[in-house]
C-alpha positions as CSV (number, residue, x, y, z in Angstrom):
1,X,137.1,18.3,-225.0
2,X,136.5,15.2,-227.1
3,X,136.0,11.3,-225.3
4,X,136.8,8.3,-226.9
5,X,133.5,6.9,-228.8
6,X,132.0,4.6,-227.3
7,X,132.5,0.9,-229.8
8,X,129.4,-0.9,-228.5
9,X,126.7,-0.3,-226.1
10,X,125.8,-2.9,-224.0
11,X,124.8,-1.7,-220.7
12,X,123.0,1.0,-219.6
13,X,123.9,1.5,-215.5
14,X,121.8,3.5,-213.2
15,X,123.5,4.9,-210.4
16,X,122.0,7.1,-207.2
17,X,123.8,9.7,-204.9
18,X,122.3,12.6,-203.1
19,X,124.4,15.4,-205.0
20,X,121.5,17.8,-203.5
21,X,120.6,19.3,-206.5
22,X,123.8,20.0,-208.4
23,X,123.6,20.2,-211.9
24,X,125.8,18.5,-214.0
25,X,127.4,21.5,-214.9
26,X,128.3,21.9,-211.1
27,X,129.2,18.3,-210.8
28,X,131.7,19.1,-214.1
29,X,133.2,22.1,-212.4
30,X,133.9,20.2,-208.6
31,X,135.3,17.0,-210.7
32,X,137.4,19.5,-212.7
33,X,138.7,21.6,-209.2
34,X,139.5,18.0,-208.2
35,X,141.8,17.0,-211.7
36,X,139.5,14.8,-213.1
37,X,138.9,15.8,-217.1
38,X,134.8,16.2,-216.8
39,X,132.0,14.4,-214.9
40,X,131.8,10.4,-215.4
41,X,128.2,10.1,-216.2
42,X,126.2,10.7,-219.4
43,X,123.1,11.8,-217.7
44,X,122.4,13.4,-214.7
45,X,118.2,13.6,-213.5
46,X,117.6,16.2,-210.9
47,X,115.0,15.8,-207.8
48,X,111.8,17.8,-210.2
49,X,112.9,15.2,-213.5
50,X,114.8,17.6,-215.3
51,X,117.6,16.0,-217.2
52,X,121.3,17.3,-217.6
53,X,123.6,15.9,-220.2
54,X,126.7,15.2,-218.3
55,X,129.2,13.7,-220.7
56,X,128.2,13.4,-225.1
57,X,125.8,10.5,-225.0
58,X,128.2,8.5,-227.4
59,X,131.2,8.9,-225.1
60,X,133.4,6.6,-223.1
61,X,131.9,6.5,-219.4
62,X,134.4,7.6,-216.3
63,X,137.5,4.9,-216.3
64,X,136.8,3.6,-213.0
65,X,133.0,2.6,-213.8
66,X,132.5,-1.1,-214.6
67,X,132.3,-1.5,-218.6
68,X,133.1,2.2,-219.3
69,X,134.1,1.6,-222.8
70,X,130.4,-0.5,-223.2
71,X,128.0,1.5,-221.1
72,X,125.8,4.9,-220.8
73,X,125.7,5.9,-217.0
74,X,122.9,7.7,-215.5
75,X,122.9,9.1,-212.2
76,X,119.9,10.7,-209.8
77,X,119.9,12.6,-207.4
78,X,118.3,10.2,-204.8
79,X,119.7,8.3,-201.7
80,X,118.5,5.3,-203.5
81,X,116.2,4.0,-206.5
82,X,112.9,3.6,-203.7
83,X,113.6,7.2,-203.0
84,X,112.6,8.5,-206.2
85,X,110.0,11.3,-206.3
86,X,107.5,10.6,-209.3
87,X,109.1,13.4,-211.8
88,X,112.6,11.7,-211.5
89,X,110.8,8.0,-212.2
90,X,108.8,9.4,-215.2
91,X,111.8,11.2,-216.5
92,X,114.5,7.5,-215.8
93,X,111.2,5.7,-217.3
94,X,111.6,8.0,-220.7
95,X,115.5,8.1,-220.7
96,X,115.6,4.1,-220.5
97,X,112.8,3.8,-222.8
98,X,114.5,6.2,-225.4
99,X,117.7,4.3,-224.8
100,X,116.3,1.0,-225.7
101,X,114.8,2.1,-229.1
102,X,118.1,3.4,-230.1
103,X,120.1,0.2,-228.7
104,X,117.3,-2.8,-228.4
105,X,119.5,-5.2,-226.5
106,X,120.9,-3.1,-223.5
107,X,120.4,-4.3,-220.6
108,X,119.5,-2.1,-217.5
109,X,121.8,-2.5,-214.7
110,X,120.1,-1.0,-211.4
């Protein structure tokens, strides 16, 4: 399945939720079993740092997020972002830095 591209990039919102450990693949497959086309994020970092791609990186965000049509959502698996263990930091740390060389004037929404 293709998404709409994504005509500016503007924001980059972080988001938290214990999904306890589901992959984005997971998360895909449960948003799927519930209609929805795939998951809503772009990213998805897992409780050891690992990072999933959730939806292509130039793609329209999930239609009910704020700014979907201007915005790359990331979400962790954590209650909240002071509940980070220091592989999931490291690996947000690296995702936002990467981000910003590719889009200098994002702003980081936490």
């Amino acid at each position: 399945m293709k998404f709409k591209v994504r005509k500016s990039t503007d924001f980059l919102y972080i988001l938290t939720q214990d999904i306890q450990g589901k992959t984005a693949y997971e998360l895909r497959m449960e948003a799927m079993r519930k209609g929805e086309l795939d998951i809503g994020v772009h990213y998805v970092i897992q409780k050891d740092g690992s990072v999933d791609q959730g939806r292509e990186p130039y793609a329209v965000a999930q239609h009910s997020f704020r700014a979907p049509e201007r915005s790359i959502y990331v979400l962790v698996d954590a209650d909240s972002l002071s509940d980070l263990s220091d592989a999931q930091a490291f690996s947000l740390d690296e995702l936002i830095s990467s981000t910003q060389g590719e889009y200098p004037n994002i702003q980081i929404m936490k």
